[in-house]
C-alpha positions in Angstrom: 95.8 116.2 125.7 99.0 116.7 124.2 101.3 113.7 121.7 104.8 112.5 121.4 105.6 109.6 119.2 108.1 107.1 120.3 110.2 105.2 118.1 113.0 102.3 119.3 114.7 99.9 117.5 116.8 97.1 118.4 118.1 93.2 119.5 114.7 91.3 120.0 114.0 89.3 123.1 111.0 88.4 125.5 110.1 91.2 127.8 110.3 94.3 125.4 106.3 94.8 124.9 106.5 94.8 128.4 109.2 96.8 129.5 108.6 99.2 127.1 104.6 100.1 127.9 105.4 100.0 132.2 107.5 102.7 130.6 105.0 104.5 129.4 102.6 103.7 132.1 104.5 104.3 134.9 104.8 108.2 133.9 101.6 108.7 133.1 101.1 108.4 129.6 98.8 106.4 127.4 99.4 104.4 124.5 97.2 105.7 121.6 98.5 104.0 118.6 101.6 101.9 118.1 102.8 98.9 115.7 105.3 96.6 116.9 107.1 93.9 115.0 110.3 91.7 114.8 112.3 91.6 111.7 114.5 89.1 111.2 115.9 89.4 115.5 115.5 93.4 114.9 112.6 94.7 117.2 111.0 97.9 115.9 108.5 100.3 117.8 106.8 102.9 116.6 103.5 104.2 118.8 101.8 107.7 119.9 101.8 108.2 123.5 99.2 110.9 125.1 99.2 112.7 128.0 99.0 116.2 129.9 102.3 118.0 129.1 104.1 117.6 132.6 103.5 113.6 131.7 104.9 114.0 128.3 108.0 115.7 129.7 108.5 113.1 132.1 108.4 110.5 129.0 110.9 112.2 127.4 113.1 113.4 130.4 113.7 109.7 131.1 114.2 108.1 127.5 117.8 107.5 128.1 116.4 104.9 131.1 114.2 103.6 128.7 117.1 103.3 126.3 119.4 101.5 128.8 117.3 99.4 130.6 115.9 97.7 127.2 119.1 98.5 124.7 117.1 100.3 122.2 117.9 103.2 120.2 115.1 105.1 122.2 113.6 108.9 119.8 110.7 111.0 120.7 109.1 113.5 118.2 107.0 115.7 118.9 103.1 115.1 117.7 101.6 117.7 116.1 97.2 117.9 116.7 95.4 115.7 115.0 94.3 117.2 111.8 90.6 117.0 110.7 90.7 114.6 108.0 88.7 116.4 104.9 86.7 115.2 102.5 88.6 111.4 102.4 87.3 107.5 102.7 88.9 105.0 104.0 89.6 102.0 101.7 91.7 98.4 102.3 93.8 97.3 99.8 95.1 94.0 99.8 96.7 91.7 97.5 99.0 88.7 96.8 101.4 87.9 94.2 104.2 85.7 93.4 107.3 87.9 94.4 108.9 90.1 92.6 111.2 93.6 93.0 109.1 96.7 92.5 105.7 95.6 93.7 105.3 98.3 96.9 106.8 101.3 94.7 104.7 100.6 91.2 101.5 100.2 93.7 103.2 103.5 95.6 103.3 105.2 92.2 99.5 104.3 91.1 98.3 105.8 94.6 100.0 108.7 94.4 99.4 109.5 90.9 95.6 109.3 91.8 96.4 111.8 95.4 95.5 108.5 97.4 97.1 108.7 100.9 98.8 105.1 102.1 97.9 105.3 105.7 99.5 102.4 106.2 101.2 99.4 104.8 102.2 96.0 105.6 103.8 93.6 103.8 105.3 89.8 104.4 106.2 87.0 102.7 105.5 83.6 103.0 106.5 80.0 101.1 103.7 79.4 98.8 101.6 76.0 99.8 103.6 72.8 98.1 105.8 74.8 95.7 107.6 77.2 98.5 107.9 79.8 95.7 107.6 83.2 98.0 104.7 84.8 98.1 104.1 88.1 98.0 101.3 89.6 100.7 100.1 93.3 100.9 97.8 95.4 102.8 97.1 99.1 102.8 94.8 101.3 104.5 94.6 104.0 102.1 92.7 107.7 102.1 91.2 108.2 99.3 90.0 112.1 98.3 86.1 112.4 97.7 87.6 114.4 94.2 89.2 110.6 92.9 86.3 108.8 91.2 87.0 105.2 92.7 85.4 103.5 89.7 88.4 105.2 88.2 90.7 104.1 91.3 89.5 100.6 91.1 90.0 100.4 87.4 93.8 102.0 87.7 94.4 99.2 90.5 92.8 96.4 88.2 95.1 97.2 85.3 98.4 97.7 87.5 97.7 94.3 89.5 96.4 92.1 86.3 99.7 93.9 84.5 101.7 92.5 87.9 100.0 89.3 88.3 98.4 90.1 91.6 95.4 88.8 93.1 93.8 91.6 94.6 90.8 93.3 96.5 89.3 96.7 97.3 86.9 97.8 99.9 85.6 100.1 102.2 87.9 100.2 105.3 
């Protein structure tokens, strides 16, 4: 089984989901792992597609179709194997706080400091119930190395977030 990723971005409207995995379907290939999501009228795709190689090249052999037929900027990479993933656990981060510039990148900067992979990350705001104010929601799917002591990793995230005023939680993903 060999991988290509797809990405496309573009104008939002009804039908993409659709026209986008008959795409994919139609030549063969198989939708592994994707995320999808509108942003502000903007429609961004990002999924792995598998297949047997002649399917693959099919996929990309017609992306300018794709491209046309749904007016997204249509790119296929190339998917390297899947890499065993060592000695890691899988944790969930999540947190809320009342918004403010620099929460993703000081959280970024903890992780990193500590050799935590952010597997992924997603982050919204929404008004706040009777106030408005906009709140500030994360999750993250980190991979933590069996070297970082999470008692350590827990304590680092409780000092950042009581420092930042956010509400937060750690568990086993």
């Amino acid at each position: 089984m060999h991988h290509v990723i797809l990405t496309a971005i573009g104008r939002d409207r009804p039908g993409l989901v659709d026209e986008i995995s008959e795409y994919v379907f139609a030549r063969g290939g198989n939708i592994e792992d994707s995320r999808m999501v509108n942003l502000r009228g903007r429609f961004a795709v990002m999924m792995l597609v598998g297949g047997e190689s002649n399917t693959l090249e099919k996929v990309r052999a017609d992306a300018a179709s794709l491209s046309k037929q749904t007016a997204l900027q249509v790119e296929l990479y190339d998917a390297p194997p899947a890499h065993k993933q060592g000695a890691a656990m899988a944790y969930r981060l999540t947190g809320t706080a009342i918004d403010q510039p620099g929460l993703v990148n000081r959280v970024a900067k903890l992780l990193r400091g500590m050799n935590v992979n952010i597997e992924s990350l997603e982050t919204l705001l929404r008004p706040a119930p009777y106030t408005g104010a906009p709140m500030f929601e994360m999750e993250l799917i980190l991979s933590v190395p069996q070297t970082t002591p999470v008692n350590q990793l827990r304590q680092n995230v409780a000092n950042a977030c009581d420092e930042l005023n956010i509400d937060w939680k750690l568990d086993r993903a």
